[in-house]
KENUVO-448901 format. One record per residue (C-alpha): residue in three letters; residue number from 1; z, y, x. Coordinates in nm, 3 decimals, decimal comma. Example, Ala and Ser with C-alpha at 12.3 -4.5 7.8 and 13.67 -1.06 7.14 Angstrom:
<site><rest>ALA</rest><nr>1</nr><w>0,780</w><v>-0,450</v><u>1,230</u></site>
<site><rest>SER</rest><nr>2</nr><w>0,714</w><v>-0,106</v><u>1,367</u></site>
# end
This chain:
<site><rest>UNK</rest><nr>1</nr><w>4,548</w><v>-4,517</v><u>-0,599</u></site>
<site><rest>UNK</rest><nr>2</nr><w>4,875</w><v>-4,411</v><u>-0,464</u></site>
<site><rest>UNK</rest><nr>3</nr><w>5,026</w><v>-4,094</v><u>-0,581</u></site>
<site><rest>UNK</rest><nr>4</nr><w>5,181</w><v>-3,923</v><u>-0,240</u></site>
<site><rest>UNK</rest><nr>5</nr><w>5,487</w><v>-3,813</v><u>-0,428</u></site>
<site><rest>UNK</rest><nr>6</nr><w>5,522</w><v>-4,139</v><u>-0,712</u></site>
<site><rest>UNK</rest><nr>7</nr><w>5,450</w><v>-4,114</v><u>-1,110</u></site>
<site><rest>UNK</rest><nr>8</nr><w>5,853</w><v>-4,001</v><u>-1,180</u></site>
<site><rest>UNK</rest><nr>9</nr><w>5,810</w><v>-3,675</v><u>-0,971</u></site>
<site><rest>UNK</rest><nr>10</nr><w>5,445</w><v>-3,583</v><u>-1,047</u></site>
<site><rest>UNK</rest><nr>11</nr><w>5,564</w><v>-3,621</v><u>-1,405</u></site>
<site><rest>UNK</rest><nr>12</nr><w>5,888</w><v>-3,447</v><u>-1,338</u></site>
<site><rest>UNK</rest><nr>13</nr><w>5,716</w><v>-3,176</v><u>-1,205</u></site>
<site><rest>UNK</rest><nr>14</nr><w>5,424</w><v>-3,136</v><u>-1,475</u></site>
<site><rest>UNK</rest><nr>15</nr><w>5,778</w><v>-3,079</v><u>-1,673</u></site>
<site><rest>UNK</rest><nr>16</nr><w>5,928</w><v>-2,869</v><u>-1,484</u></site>
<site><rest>UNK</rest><nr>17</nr><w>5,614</w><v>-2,670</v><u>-1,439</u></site>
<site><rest>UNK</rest><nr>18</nr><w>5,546</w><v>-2,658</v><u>-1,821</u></site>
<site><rest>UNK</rest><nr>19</nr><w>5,932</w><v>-2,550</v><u>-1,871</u></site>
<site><rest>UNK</rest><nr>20</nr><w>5,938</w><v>-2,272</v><u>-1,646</u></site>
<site><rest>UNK</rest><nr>21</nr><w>5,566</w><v>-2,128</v><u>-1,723</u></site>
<site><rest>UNK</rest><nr>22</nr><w>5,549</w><v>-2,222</v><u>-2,133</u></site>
<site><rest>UNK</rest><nr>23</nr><w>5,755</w><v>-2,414</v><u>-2,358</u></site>
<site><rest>UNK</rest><nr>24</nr><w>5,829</w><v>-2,838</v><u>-2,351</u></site>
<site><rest>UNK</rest><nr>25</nr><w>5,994</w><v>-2,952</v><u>-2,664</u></site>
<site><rest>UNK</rest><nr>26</nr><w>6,129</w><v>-3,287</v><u>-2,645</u></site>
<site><rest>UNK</rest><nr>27</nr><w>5,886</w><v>-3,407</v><u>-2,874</u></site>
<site><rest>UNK</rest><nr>28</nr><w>5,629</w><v>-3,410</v><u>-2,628</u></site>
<site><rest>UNK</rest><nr>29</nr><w>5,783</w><v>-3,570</v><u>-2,372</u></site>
<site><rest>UNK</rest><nr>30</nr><w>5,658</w><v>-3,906</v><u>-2,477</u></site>
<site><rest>UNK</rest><nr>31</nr><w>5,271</w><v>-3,785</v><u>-2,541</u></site>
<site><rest>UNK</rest><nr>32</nr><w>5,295</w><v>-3,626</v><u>-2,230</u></site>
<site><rest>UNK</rest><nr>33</nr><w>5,364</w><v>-3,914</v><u>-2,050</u></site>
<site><rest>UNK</rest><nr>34</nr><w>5,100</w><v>-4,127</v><u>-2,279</u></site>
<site><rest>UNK</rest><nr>35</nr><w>4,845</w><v>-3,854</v><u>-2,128</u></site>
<site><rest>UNK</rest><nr>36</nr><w>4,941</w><v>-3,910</v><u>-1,796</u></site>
<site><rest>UNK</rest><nr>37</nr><w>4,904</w><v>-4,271</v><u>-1,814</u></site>
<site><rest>UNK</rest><nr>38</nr><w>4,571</w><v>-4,219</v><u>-1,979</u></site>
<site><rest>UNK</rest><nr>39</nr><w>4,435</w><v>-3,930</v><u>-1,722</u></site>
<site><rest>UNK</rest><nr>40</nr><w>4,554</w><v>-4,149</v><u>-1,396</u></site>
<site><rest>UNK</rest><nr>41</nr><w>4,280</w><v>-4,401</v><u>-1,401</u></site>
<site><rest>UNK</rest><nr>42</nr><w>4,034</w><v>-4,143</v><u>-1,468</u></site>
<site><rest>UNK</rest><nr>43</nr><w>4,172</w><v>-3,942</v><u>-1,149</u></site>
<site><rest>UNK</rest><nr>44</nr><w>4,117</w><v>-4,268</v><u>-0,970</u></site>
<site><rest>UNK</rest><nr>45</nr><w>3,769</w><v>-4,319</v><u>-1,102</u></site>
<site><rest>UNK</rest><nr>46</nr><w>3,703</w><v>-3,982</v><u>-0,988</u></site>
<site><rest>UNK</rest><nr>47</nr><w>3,884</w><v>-3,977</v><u>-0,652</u></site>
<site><rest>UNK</rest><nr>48</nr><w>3,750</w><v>-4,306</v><u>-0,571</u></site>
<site><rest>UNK</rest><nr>49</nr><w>3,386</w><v>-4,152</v><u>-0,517</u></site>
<site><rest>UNK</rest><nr>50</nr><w>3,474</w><v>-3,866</v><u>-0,303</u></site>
<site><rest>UNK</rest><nr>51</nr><w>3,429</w><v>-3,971</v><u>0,091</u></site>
<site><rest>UNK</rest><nr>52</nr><w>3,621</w><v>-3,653</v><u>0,172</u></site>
<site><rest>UNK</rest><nr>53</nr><w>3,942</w><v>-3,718</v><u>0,391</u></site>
<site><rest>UNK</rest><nr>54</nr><w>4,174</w><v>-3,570</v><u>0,224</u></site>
<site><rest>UNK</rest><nr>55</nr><w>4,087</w><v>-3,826</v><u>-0,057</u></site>
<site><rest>UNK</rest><nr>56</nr><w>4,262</w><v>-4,097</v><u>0,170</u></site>
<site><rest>UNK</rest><nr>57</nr><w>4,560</w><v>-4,185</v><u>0,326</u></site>
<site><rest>UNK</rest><nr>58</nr><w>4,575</w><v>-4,273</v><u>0,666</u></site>
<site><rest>UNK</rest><nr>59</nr><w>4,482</w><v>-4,691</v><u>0,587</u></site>
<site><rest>UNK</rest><nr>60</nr><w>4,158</w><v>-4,574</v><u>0,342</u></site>
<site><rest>UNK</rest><nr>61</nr><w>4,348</w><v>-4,638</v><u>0,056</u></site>
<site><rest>UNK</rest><nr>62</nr><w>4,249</w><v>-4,378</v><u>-0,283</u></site>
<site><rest>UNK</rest><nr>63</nr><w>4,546</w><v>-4,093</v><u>-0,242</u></site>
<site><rest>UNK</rest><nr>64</nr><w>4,611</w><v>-3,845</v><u>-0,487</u></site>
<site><rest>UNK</rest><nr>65</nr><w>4,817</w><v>-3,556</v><u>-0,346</u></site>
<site><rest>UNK</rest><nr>66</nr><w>4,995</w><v>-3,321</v><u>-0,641</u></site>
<site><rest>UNK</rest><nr>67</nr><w>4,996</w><v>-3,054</v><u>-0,369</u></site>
<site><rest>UNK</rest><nr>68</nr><w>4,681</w><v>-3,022</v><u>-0,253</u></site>
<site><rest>UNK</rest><nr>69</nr><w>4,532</w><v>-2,796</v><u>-0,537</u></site>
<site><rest>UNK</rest><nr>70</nr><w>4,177</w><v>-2,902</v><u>-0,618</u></site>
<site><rest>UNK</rest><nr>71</nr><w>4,307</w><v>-3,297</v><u>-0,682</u></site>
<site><rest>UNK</rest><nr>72</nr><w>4,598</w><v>-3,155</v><u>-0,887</u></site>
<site><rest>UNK</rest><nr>73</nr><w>4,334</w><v>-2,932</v><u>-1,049</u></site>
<site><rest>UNK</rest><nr>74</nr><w>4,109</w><v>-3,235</v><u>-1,099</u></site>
<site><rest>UNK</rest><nr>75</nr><w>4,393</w><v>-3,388</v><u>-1,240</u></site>
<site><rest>UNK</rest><nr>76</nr><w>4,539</w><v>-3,107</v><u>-1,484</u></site>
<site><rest>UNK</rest><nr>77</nr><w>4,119</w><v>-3,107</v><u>-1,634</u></site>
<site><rest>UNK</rest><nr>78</nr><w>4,163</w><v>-3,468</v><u>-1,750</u></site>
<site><rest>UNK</rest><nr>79</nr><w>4,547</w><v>-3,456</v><u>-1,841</u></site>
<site><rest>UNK</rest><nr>80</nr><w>4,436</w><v>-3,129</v><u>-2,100</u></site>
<site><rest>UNK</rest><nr>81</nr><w>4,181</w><v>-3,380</v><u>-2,206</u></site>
<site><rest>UNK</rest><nr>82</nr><w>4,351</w><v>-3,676</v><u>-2,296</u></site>
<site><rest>UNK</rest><nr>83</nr><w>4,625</w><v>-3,443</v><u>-2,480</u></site>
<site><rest>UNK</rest><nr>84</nr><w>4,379</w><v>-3,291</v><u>-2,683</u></site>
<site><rest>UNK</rest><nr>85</nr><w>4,313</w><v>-3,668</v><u>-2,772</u></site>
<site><rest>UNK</rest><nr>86</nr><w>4,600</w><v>-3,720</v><u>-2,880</u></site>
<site><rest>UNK</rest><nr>87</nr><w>4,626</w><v>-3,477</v><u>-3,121</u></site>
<site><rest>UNK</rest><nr>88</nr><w>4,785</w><v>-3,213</v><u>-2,909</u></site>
<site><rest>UNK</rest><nr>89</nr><w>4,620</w><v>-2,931</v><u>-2,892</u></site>
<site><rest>UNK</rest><nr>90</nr><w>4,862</w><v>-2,681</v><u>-2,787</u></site>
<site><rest>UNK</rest><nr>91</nr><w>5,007</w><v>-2,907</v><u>-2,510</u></site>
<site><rest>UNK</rest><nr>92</nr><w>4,603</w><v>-2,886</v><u>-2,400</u></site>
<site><rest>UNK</rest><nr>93</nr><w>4,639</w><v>-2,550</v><u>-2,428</u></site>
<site><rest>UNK</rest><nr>94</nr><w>4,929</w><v>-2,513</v><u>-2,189</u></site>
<site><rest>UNK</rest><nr>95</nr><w>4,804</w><v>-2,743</v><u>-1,918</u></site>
<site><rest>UNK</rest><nr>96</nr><w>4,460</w><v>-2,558</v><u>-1,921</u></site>
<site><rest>UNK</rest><nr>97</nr><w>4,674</w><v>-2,230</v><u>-1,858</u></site>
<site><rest>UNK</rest><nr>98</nr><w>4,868</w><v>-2,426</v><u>-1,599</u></site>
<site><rest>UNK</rest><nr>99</nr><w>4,566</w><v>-2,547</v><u>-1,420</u></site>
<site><rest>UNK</rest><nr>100</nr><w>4,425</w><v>-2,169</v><u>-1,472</u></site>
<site><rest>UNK</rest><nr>101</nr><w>4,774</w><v>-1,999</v><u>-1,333</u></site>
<site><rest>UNK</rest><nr>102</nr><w>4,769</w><v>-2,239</v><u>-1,032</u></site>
<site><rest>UNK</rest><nr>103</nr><w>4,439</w><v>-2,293</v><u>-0,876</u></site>
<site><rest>UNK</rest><nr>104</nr><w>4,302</w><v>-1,969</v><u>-1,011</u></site>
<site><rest>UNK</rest><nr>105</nr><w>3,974</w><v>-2,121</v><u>-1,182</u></site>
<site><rest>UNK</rest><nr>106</nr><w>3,890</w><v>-2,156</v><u>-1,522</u></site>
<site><rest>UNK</rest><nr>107</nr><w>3,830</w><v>-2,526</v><u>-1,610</u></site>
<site><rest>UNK</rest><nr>108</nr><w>3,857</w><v>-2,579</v><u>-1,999</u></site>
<site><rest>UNK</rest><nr>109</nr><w>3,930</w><v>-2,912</v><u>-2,154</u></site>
<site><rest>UNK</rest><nr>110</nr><w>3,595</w><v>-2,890</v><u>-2,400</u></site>
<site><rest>UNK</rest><nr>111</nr><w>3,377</w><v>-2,843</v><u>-2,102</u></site>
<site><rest>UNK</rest><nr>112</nr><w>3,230</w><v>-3,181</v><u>-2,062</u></site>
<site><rest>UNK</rest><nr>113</nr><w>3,238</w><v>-3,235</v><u>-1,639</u></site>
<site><rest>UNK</rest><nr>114</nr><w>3,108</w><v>-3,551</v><u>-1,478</u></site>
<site><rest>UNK</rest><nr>115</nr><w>3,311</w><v>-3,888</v><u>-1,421</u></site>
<site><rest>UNK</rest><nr>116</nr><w>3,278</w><v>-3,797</v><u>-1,031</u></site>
<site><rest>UNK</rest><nr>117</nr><w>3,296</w><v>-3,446</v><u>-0,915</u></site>
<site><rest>UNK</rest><nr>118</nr><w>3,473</w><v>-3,286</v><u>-0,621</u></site>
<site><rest>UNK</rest><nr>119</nr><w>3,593</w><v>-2,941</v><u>-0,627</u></site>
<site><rest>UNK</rest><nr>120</nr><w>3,627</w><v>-2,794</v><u>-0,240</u></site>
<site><rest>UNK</rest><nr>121</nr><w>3,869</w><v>-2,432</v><u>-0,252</u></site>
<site><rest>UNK</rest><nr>122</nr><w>3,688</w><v>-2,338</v><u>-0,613</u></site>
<site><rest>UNK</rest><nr>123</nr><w>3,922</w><v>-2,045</v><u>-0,649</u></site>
<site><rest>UNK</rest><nr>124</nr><w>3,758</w><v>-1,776</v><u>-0,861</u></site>
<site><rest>UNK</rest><nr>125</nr><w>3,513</w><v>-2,025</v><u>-1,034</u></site>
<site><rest>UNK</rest><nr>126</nr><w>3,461</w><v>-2,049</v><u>-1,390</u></site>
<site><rest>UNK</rest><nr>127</nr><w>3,254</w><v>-2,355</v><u>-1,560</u></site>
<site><rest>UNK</rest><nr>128</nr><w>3,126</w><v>-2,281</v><u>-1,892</u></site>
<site><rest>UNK</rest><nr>129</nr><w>3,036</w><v>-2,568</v><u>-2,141</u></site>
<site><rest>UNK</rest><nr>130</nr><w>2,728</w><v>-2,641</v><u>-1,990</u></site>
<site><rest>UNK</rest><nr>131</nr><w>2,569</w><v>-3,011</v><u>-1,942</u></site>
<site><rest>UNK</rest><nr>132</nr><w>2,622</w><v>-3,146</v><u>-1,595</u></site>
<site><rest>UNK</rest><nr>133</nr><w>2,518</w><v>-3,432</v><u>-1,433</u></site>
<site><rest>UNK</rest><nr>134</nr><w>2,703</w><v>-3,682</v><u>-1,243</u></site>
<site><rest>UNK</rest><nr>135</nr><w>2,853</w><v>-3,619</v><u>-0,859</u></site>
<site><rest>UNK</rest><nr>136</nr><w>2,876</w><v>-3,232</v><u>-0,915</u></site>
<site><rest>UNK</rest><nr>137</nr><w>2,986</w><v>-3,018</v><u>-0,619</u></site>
<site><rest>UNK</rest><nr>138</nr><w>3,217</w><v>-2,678</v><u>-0,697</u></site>
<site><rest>UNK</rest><nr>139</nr><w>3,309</w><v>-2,408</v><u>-0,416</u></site>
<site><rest>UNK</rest><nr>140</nr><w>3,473</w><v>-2,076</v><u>-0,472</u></site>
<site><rest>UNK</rest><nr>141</nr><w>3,358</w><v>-1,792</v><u>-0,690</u></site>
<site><rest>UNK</rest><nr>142</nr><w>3,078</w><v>-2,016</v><u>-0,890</u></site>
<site><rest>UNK</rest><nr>143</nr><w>2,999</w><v>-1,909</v><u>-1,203</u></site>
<site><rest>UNK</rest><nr>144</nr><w>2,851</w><v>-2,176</v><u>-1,523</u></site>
<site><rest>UNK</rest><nr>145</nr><w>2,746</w><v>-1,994</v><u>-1,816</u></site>
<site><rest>UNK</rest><nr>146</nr><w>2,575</w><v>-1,899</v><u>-2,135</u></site>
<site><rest>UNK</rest><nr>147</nr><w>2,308</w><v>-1,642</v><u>-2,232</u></site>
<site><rest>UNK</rest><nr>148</nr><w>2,219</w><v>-1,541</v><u>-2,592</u></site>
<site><rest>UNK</rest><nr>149</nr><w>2,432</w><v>-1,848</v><u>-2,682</u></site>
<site><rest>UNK</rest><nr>150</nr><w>2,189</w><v>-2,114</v><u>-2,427</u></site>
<site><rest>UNK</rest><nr>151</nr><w>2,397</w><v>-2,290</v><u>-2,191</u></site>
<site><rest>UNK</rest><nr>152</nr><w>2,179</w><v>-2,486</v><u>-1,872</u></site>
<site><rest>UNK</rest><nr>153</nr><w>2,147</w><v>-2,813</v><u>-1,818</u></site>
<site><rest>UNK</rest><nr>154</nr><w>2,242</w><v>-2,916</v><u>-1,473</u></site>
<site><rest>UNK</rest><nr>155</nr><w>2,116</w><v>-3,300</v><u>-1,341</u></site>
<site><rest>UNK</rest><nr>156</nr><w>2,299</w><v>-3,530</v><u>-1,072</u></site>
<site><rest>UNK</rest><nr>157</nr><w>2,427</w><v>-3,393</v><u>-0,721</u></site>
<site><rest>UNK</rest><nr>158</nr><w>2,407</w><v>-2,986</v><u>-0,831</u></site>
<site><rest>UNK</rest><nr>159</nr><w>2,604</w><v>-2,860</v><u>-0,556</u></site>
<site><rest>UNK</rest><nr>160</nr><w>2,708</w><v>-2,491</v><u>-0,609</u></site>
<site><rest>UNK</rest><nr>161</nr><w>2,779</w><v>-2,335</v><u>-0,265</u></site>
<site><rest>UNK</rest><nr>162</nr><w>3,023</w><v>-1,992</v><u>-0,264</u></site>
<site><rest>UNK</rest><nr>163</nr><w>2,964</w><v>-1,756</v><u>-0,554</u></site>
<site><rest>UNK</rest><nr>164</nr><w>2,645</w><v>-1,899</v><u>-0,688</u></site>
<site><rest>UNK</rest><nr>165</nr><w>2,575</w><v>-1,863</v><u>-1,090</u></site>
<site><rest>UNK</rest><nr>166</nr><w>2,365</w><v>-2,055</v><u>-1,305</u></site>
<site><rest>UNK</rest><nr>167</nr><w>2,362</w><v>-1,888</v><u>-1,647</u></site>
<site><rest>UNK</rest><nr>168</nr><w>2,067</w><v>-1,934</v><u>-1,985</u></site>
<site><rest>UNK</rest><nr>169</nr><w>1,877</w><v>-2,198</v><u>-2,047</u></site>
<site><rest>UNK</rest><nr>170</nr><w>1,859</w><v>-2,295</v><u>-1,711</u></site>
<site><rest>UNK</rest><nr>171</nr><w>1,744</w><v>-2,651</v><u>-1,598</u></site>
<site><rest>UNK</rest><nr>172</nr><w>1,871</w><v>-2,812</v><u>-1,237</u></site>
<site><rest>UNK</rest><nr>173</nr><w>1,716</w><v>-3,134</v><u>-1,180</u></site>
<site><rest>UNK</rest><nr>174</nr><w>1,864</w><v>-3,386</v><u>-0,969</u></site>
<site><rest>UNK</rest><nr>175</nr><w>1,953</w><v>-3,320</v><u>-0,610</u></site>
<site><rest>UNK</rest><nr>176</nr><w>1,987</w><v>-2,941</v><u>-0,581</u></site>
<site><rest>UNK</rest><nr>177</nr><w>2,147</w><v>-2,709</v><u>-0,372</u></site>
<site><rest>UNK</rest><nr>178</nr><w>2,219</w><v>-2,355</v><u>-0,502</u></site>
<site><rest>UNK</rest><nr>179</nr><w>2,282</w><v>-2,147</v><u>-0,223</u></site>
<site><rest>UNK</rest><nr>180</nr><w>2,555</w><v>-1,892</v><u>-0,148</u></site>
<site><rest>UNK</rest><nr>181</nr><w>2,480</w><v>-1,573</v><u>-0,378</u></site>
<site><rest>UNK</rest><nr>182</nr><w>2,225</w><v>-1,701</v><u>-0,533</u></site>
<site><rest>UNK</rest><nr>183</nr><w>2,158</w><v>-1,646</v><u>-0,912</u></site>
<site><rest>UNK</rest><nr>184</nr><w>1,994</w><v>-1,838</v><u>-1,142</u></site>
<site><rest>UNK</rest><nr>185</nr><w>1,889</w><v>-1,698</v><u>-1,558</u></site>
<site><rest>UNK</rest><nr>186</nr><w>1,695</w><v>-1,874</v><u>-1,737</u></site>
<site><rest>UNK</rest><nr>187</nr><w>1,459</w><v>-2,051</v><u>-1,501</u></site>
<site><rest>UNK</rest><nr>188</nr><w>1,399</w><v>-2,474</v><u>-1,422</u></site>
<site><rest>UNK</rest><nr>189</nr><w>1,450</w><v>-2,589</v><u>-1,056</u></site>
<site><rest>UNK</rest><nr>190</nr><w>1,337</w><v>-2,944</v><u>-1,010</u></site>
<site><rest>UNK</rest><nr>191</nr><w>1,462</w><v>-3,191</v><u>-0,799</u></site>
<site><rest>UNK</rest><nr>192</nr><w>1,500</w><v>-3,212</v><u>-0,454</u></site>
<site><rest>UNK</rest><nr>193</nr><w>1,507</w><v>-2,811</v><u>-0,385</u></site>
<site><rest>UNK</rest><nr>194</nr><w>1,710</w><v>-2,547</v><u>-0,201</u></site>
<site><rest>UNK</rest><nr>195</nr><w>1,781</w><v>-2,269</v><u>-0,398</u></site>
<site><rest>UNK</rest><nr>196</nr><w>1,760</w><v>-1,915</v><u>-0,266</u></site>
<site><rest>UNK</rest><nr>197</nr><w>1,766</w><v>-1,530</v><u>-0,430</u></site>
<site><rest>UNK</rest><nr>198</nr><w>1,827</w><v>-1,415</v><u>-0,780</u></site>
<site><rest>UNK</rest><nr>199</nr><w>1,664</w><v>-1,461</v><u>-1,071</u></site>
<site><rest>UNK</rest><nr>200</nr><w>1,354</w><v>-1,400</v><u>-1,156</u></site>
<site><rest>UNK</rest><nr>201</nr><w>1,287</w><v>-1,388</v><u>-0,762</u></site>
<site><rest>UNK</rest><nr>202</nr><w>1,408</w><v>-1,695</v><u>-0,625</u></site>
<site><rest>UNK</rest><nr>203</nr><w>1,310</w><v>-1,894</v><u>-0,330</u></site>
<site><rest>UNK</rest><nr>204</nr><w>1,296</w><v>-2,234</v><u>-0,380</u></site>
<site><rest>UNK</rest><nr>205</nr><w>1,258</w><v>-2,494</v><u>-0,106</u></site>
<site><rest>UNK</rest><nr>206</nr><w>1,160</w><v>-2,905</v><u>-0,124</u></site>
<site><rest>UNK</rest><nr>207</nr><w>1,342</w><v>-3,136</v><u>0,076</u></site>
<site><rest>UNK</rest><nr>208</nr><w>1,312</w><v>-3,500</v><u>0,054</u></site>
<site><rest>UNK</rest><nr>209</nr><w>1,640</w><v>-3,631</v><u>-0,119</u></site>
<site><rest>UNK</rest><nr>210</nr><w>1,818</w><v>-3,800</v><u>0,149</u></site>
<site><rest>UNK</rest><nr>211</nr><w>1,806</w><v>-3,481</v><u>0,257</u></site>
<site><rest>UNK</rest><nr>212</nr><w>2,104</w><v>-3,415</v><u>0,025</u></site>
<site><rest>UNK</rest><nr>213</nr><w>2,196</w><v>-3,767</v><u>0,054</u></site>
<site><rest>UNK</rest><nr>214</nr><w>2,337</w><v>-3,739</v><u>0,424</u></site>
<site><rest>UNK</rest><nr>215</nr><w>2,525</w><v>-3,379</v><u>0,323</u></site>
<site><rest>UNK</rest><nr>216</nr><w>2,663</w><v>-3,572</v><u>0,045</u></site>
<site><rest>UNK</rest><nr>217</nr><w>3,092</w><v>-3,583</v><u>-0,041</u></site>
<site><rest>UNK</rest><nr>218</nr><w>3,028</w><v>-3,854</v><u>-0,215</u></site>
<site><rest>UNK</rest><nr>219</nr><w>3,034</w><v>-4,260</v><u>-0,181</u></site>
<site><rest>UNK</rest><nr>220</nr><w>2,742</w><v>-4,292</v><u>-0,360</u></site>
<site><rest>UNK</rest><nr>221</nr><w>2,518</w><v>-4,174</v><u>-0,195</u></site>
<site><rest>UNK</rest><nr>222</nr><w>2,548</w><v>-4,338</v><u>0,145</u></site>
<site><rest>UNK</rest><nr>223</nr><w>2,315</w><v>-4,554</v><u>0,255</u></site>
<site><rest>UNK</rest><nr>224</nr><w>2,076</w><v>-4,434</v><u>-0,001</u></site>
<site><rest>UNK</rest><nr>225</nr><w>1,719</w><v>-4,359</v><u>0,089</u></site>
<site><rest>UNK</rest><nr>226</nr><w>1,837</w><v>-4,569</v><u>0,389</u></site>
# end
């Protein structure tokens, strides 16, 4: 994967972006950089499954761009990750606020995400610590959350269009759609389905899953159903 900017500068600016919003002792310069050597590969891993453009310089080579905000936020997710395993929990802390300050979503490092998901303009969107599935889809003002204390269950390729929620003990199976607006508490939508409406009144519409397949962002599912 090339990095458009090289490793020196994207970690010279996680420092300089630390500095200037929090605090960087010296100290943890060195598990900061252990971090980002542990958080790169799974930015590639991640990366490497979106089909999206921007995910690709001009040869098809993997690109991760610092400065275009839902890879850096991508990023930022595993890097508060990999310093929480390391024992650093208030470096976490700070690059969670970072990632929260700068992409305006709320993305926390104990919310277990996918290997492969693509975030497109999720500004305003808040993921709780729910269980999702691989190849999940975020746009902007989504909402992933808990009720009484139950937290859904969402399966492979969920993609939540512009200001859906999913909140309870919800269950999304596998290929599903959630619609713009649309509000889901405490109900099961199986697989294959368009999802309309608010809860306890949705719509929900079968389609055949390469269906989804063909609308897919991701690598994995071309050719599928073929």
């Amino acid at each position: 994967m090339i990095i458009s900017i090289g490793q020196d500068k994207l970690f010279a600016l996680l420092c300089n972006q630390l500095r200037h919003n929090f605090l960087l002792d010296q100290q943890e310069l060195a598990p900061l950089q252990e971090a980002v050597s542990r958080a790169l590969p799974r930015a590639e891993r991640c990366f490497g499954g979106i089909s999206n453009k921007y995910y690709r310089d001009d040869e098809g080579r993997g690109l991760f761009n610092p400065y275009h905000s839902g890879q850096y936020g991508i990023f930022l997710y595993f890097l508060a990750q990999e310093a929480l395993a390391l024992g650093q929990r208030s470096l976490a802390d700070r690059l969670y606020y970072l990632n929260k300050m700068l992409n305006a979503f709320d993305l926390y490092y104990e919310t277990a995400l996918p290997e492969v998901f693509f975030m497109e303009h999720p500004v305003g969107s808040v993921m709780g610590r729910a269980r999702y599935g691989n190849h999940l889809v975020i746009q902007q003002n989504c909402t992933v959350g808990g009720n009484g204390g139950i937290y859904p269950t969402l399966g492979d390729f969920v993609w939540l269009f512009a200001n859906a929620t999913v909140v309870g003990n919800s269950t999304l199976g596998n290929n599903v759609f959630v619609s713009a607006n649309s509000y889901i508490k405490d109900q099961d939508i199986p697989d294959n389905s368009l999802v309309f409406g608010s809860s306890p009144n949705l719509v929900i519409k079968q389609k055949p899953s390469d269906y989804f397949h063909r609308l897919s962002p991701f690598f994995a599912h071309r050719g599928a159903d073929a």
